[in-house]
C-alpha positions as CSV (number, residue, x, y, z in Angstrom):
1,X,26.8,-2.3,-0.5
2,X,24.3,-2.8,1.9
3,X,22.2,-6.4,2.0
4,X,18.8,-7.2,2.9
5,X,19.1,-9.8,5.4
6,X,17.9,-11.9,8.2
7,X,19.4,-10.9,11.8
8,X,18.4,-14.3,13.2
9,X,21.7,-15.5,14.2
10,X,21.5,-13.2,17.2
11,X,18.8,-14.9,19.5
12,X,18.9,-18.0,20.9
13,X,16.1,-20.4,20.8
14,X,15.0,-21.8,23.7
15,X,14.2,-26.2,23.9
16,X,11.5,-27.1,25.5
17,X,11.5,-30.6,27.8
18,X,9.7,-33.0,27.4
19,X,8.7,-35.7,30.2
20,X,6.6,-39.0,29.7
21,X,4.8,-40.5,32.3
22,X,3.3,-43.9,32.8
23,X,0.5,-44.9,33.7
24,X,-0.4,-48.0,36.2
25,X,-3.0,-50.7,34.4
26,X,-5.6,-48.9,36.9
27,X,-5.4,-45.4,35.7
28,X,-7.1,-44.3,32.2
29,X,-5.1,-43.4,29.4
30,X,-3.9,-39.7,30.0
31,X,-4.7,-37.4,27.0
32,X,-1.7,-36.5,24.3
33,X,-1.4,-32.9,24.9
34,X,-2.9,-30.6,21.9
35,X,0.0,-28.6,20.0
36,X,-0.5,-25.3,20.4
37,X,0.9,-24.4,16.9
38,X,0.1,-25.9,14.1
39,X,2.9,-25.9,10.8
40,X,0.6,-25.6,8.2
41,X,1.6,-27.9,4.9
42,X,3.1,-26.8,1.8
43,X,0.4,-26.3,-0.5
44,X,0.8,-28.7,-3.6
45,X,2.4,-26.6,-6.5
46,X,-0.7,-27.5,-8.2
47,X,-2.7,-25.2,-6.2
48,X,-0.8,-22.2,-6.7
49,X,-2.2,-19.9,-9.3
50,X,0.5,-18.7,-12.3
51,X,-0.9,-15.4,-11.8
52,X,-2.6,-14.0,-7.9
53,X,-3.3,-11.1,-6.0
54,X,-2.5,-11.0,-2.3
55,X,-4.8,-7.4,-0.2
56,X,-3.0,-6.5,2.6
57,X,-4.7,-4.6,5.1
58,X,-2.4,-2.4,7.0
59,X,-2.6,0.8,9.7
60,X,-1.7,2.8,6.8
61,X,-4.1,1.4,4.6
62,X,-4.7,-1.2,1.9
63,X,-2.4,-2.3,-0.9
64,X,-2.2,-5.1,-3.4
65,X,0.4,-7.3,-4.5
66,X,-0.1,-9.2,-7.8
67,X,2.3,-11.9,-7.5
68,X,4.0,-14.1,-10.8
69,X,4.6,-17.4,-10.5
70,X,6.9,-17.5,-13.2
71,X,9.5,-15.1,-12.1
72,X,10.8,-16.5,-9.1
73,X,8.4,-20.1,-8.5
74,X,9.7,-21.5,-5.6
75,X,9.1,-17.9,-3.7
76,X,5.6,-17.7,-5.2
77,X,5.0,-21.0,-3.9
78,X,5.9,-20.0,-0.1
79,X,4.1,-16.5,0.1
80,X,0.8,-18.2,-1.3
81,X,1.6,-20.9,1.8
82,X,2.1,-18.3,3.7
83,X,-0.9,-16.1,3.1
84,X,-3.1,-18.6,2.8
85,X,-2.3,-19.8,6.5
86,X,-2.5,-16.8,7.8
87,X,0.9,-16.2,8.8
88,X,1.5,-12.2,7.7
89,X,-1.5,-11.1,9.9
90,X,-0.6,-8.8,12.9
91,X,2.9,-8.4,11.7
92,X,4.9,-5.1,12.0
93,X,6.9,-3.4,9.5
94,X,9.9,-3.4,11.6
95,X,12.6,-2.6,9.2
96,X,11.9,0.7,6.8
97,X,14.5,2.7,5.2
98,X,13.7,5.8,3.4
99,X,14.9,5.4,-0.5
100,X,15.4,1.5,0.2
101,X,13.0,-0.8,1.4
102,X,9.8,-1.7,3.8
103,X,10.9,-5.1,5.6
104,X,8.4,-7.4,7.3
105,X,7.3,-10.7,7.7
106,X,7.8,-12.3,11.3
107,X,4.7,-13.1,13.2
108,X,3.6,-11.9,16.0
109,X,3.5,-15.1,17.9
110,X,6.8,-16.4,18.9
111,X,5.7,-20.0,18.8
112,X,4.6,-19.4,15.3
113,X,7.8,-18.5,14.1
114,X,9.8,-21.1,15.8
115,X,7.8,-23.5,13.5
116,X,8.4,-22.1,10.3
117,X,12.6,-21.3,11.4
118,X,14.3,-23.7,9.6
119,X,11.9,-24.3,6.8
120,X,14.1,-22.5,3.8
121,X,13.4,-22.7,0.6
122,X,16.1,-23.1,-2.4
123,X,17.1,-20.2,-4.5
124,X,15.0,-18.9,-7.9
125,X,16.9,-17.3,-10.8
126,X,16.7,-13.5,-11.0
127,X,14.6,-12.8,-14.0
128,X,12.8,-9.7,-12.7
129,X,14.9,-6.6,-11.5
130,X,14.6,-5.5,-8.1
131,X,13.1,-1.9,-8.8
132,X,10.4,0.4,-7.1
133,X,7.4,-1.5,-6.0
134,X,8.7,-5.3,-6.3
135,X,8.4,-7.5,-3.6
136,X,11.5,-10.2,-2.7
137,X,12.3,-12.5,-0.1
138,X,15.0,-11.6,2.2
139,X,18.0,-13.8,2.3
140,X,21.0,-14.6,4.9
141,X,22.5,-16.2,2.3
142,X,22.1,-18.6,-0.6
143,X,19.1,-20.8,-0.4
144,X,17.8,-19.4,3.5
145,X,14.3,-17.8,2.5
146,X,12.3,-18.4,4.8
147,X,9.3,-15.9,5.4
148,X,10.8,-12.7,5.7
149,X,9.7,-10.4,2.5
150,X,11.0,-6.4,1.1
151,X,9.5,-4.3,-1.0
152,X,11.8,-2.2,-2.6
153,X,11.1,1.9,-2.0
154,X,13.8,3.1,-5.3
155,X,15.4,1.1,-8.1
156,X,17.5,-1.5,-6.1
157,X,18.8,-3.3,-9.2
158,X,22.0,-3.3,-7.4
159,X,20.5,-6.5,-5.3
160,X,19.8,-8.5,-8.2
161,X,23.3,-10.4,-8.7
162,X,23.4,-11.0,-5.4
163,X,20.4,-13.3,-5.9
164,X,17.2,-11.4,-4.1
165,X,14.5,-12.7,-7.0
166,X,11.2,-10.3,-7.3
167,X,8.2,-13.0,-7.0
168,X,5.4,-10.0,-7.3
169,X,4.7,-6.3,-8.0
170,X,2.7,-3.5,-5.9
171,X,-0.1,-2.6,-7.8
172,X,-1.1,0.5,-9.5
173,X,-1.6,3.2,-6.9
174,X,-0.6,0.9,-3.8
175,X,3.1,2.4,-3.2
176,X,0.6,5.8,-2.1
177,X,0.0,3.3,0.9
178,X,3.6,1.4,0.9
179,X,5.4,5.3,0.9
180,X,4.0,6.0,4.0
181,X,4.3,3.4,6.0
182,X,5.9,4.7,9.1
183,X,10.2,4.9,8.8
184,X,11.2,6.9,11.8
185,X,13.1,3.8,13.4
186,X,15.1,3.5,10.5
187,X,18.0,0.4,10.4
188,X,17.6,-2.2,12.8
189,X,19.4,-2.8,15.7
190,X,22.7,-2.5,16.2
191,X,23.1,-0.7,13.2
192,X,19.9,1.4,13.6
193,X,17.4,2.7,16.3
194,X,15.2,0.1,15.1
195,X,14.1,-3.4,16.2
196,X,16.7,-6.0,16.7
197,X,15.2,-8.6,14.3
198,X,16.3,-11.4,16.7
199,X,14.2,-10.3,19.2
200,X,11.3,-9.6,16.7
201,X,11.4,-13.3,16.2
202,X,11.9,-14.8,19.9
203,X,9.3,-12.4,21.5
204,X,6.7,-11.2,18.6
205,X,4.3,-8.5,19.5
206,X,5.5,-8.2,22.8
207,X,8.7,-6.6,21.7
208,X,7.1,-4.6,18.8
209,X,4.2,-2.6,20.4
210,X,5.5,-1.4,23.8
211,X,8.6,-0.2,22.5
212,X,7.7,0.8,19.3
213,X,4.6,2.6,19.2
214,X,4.6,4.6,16.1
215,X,5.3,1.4,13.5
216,X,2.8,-0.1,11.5
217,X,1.3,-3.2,11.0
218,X,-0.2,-5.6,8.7
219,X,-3.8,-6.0,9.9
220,X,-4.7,-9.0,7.7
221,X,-2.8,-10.3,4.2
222,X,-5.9,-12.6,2.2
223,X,-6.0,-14.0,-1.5
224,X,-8.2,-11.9,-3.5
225,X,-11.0,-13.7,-5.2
């Protein structure tokens, strides 16, 4: 049975050093250097609608996800972080198998993702079924969502015991869009000619475009008004 996962296991991350300096009574205070990433905070549960819509602008046009907080919570909670800072924009849709799913969700900035790594999110009960046009975090395992999100091509009921909660639903008319979002590169690496999704994650972008010119991209996800 196959499993939407994470391949994150195979890339290393690499530690950056850091070095303090001090400073004699004569010199002027050196300026802390600015982060270059910032981890946006979890929005307060508070300020995430029971009921939104999330547009996503893509290279094969728009679609809209209307997302329910009371199927899965805890993974409504994150994609409405996750929107809201911004963090779907640029994206590609590196993993798309005919029949089965669209799989996206790493940002293009490899910085980016390093911040938002280890930040998983614990498990929501399965109350919606994971068939044509739902959208569902992608797992490594029990309680490891992080940002990684499918939207299920068929009827992919089969995922539901194995935990893979539907937050949200394409809209009327938007799998047009989601049906032909490229899937020539198939599986991912090293079971497919697709991307290796470690190296989607450690190098962004720079990975994506140059050796996979034909796959599409999320131009720009935004809360509709």
């Amino acid at each position: 049975m196959m499993r939407v996962v994470k391949r994150n296991q195979a890339f290393l991350l690499l530690a950056a050093a850091l070095f303090a300096g001090s400073c004699s009574k004569t010199e002027p205070p050196k300026e802390a250097p600015k982060e270059v990433v910032k981890e946006p905070a979890a929005a307060p549960k508070s300020q995430t609608p029971d009921t939104f819509k999330v547009k996503f602008e893509t290279t094969k046009g728009d679609f809209v996800v209307e997302v329910h907080r009371d199927w899965a919570p805890k993974g409504a909670d994150r994609f409405y972080e996750l929107v809201k800072a911004g963090f779907y924009d640029g994206g590609g849709f590196y993993r798309v198998i005919k029949g089965f799913m669209v799989q996206f969700g790493l940002n293009p900035d490899p910085a980016v993702n390093s911040k938002w790594h280890s930040r998983t999110i614990a498990d929501d009960p399965v109350t919606k079924s994971n068939t044509r046009g739902r959208i569902t975090f992608a797992t490594g395992g029990p309680s490891t969502r992080t940002t990684q999100v499918f939207i299920s091509f068929g009827n992919n009921s089969r995922l539901d015991a194995q935990g893979f909660s539907p937050f949200g639903q394409v809209t009327e008319g938007g799998m047009d869009v989601v049906d032909k979002i490229y899937s020539g590169y198939g599986e991912g690496a090293p079971d497919g000619a697709g991307p290796d999704q470690g190296r989607v994650e450690a190098q962004g972008n720079a990975y994506l475009k140059p050796g996979f010119p034909k796959m599409d991209f999320v131009k720009k996800a935004s809360i509709e008004p």
